[in-house]
C-alpha positions as a printed Julia matrix, in Angstrom:
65×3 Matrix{Float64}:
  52.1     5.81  -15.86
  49.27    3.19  -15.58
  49.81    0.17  -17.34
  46.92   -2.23  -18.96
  47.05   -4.61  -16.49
  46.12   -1.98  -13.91
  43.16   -1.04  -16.2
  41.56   -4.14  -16.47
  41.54   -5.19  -13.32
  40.12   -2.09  -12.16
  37.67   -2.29  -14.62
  36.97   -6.09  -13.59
  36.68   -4.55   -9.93
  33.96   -2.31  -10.63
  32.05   -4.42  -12.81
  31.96   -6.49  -10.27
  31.09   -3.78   -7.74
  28.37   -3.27  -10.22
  26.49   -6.41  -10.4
  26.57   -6.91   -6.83
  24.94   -3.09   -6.33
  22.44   -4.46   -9.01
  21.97   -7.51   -7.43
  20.68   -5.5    -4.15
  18.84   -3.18   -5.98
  21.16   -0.26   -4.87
  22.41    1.15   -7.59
  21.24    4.45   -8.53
  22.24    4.78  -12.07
  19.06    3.59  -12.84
  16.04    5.54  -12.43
  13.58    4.23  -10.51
  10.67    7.03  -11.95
  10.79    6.32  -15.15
   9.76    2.87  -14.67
   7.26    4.08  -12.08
   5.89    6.06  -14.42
   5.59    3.13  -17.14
   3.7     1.64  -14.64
   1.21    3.48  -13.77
   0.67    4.39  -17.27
   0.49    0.33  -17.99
  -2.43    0.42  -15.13
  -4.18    3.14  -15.97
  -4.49    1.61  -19.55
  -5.59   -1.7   -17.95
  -8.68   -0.13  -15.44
  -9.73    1.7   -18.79
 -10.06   -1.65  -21.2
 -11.5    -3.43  -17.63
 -14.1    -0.96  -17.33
 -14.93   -0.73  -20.81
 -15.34   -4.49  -20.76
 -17.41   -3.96  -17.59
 -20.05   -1.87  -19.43
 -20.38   -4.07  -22.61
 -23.48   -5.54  -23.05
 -22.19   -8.5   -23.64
 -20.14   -9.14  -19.98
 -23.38   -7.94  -18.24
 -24.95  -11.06  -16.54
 -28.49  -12.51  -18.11
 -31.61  -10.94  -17.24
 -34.44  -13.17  -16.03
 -37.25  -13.81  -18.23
């Protein structure tokens, strides 16, 4: 039978285990597509308001006279 002290330090352990895993960007619980996919969704919104800024009358340089 486990006692609690045997709990909480192996819950301390992997906690600890954890944040070092996290700290080396190892730890797999995480998935890494997801916030690929954020991303390129994030640029892809970007290059659209960029080239619609592009074409705006406005932002075009001034024509000679």
């Amino acid at each position: 039978m486990q006692s609690n002290l045997d709990l909480w330090v192996l819950l301390s352990h992997s906690e600890e285990r954890e944040a070092r895993l996290r700290s080396m960007n190892l730890l797999v619980s995480e998935p890494r597509a997801s916030r690929r996919i954020v991303r390129r969704w994030i640029g892809r919104q970007l290059v659209r308001i960029g080239a619609r800024l592009a074409n705006e009358p406005a932002m075009s340089p001034a024509r000679a006279r």
